[in-house]
N, C-alpha and C positions, 0 to 999 in steps of 0.2 A: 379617453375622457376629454372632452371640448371644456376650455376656459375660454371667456371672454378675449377676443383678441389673438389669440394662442394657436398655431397648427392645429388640425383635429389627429396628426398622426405622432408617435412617437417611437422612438426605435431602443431596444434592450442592447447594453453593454456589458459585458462579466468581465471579469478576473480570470487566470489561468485556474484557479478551484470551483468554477463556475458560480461567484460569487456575484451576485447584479449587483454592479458600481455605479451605473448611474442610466438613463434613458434619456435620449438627444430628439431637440428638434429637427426634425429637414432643413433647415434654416441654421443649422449648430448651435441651434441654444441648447443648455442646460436644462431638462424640464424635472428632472431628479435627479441628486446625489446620494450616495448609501456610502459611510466607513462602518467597518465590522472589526471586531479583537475575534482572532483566531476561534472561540466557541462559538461566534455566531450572532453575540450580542451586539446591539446597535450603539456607536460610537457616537455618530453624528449622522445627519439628514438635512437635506435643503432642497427646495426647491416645489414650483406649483404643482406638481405631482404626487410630491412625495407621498402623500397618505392615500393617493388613489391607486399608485400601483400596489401590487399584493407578493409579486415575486420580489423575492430579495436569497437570504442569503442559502446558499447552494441551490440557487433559484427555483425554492421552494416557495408555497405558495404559505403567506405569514396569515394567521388567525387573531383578530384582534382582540375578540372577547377572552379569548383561553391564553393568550401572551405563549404559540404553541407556533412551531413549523412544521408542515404536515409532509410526511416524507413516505405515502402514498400507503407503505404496511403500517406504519404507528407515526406518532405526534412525538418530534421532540423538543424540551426546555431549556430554551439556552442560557438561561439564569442559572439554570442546577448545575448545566453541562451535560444531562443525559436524559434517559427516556425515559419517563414518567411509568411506563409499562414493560413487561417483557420483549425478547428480542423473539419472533414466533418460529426462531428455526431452533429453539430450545425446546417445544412444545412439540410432543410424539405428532398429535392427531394434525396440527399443519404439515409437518413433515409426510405425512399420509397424504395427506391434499395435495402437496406440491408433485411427488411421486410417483402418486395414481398406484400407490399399492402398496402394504405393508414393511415396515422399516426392520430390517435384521436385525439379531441381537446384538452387535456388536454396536449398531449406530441407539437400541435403544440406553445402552449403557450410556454412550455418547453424552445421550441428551436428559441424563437427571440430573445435569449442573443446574444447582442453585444457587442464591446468595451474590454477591457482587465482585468475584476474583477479578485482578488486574489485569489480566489476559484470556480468559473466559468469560467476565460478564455480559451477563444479557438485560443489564439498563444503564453500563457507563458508556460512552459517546466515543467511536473510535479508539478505544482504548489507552485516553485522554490523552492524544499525537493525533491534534485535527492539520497540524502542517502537509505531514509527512502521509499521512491515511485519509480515506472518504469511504461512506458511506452514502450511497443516491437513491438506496431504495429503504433504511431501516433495518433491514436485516441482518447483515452482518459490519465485520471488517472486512473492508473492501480493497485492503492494499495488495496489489498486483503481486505474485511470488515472484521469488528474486530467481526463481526459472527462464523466467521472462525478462530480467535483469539485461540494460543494455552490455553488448563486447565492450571488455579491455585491452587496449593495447599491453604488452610487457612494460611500456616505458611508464604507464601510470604508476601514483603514488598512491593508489591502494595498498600496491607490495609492500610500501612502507610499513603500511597500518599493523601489520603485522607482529613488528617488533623483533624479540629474541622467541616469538613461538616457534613449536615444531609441532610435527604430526609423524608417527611415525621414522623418528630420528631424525628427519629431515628439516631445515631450517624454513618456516613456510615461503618468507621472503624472498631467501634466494631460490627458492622452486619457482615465485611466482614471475619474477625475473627471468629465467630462465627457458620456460616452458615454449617461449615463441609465440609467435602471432599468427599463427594459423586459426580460420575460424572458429576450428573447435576449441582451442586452448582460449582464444578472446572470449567465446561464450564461457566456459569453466571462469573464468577469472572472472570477470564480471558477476556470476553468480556469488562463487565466493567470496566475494568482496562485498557484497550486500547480506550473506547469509552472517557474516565474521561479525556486520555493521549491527545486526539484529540478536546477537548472542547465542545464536544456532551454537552447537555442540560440534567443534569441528570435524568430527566423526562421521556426524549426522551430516552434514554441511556436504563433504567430499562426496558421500554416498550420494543426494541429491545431483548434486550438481555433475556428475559424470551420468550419472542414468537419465538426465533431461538432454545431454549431451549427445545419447548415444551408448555411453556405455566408454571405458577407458582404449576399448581396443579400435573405437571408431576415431580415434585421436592419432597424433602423429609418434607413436608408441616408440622408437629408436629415440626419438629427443628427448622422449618423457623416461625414458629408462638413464641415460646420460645423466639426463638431471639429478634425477635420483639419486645418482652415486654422486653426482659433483656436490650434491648439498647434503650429504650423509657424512656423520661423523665416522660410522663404521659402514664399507662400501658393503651391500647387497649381494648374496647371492640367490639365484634363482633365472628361470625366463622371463621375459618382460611381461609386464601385466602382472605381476602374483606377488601381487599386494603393495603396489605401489600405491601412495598418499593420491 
């Protein structure tokens, strides 16, 4: 957009949540500023821009009439904190479109949540943790699974996080301490440590996180069997593998 006197070009700057913070002249001037509160809502604004650009926050494109940001499947409200409409991967017949072929019964049980749960809704906003979670396209939560969780060293203070838990008799701590820094145990521990972070069911969590691994026996199974007994109140018997935490 040309102003009197003003560069005719201007260049987009985001935040690490791809949040547009401000657009610069060639020249380094200022030609918008944007502060947002975590839902999205506009804090403050300055600048001869400011009302001509339209992306802002999660560099979406902002609606002025409908006070809406359009996030390309549905429109959301950052006054509410969420989606004025359905999430459409709760709806059989998109799920059919997206597919290219009928949904089994298993996904269509899936998909007759209704209503607005804490963790299943299909119109609250990331599952009101816009820090930690995004959303780019409207349709779901979009936080990365903790499969994909960066490696732990054994010296991190995840192990901490732990506490006096166990799993299977085992002190989690001192397993996670112990386990070693071999890739595979770094990847395990990391997972773990985000699944513990999110309230996963540690049961659930262990299972995950060795089967994204590989599987327990793709790990350095003599260390992990040692461990075992070193942080067991009563030592194991058995072969290694059979039913280690």
């Amino acid at each position: 957009q040309e102003l009197p006197g003003a560069p005719t070009t201007a260049f987009y700057h985001a935040d690490g949540n791809g949040n547009i913070t401000a657009l610069m002249y060639p020249n380094q001037q200022l030609a918008a500023k944007y502060l947002y509160d975590p839902f999205g809502n506009m804090l403050a604004m300055s600048g001869p821009l400011v009302n001509f650009n339209k992306y802002r926050f999660s560099s979406k494109e902002w609606n002025d009439n409908s006070g809406l940001y359009y996030y390309l499947y549905r429109f959301y409200d950052a006054g509410l904190q969420r989606w004025p409409n359905r999430d459409p991967l709760s709806n059989q017949g998109f799920m059919v479109i997206l597919k290219r072929h009928p949904i089994d019964q298993f996904a269509q049980v899936a998909f007759t949540a209704v209503g607005d749960d804490s963790h299943t809704g299909i119109y609250d906003f990331v599952n009101s943790d816009p820090i930690y979670r995004y959303d780019y396209l409207g349709l779901d939560n979009c936080k990365p699974p903790c499969t994909s969780a960066p490696p732990l060293p054994s010296s991190s203070s995840a192990c901490d996080a732990y506490g006096n838990g166990t799993y299977m008799g085992d002190s989690l701590t001192c397993f996670c301490q112990c386990a070693g820094d071999s890739p595979w145990a770094q990847q395990v521990r990391g997972c773990l440590a985000c699944e513990f972070q999110q309230g996963t069911d540690i049961s659930t969590a262990h299972q995950k996180c060795y089967a994204a691994a590989g599987g327990i026996m793709n790990g350095p199974v003599l260390r992990l069997w040692f461990c075992w007994v070193l942080c067991s109140a009563t030592p194991p018997v058995g072969p290694p593998g059979a039913g280690m935490p």
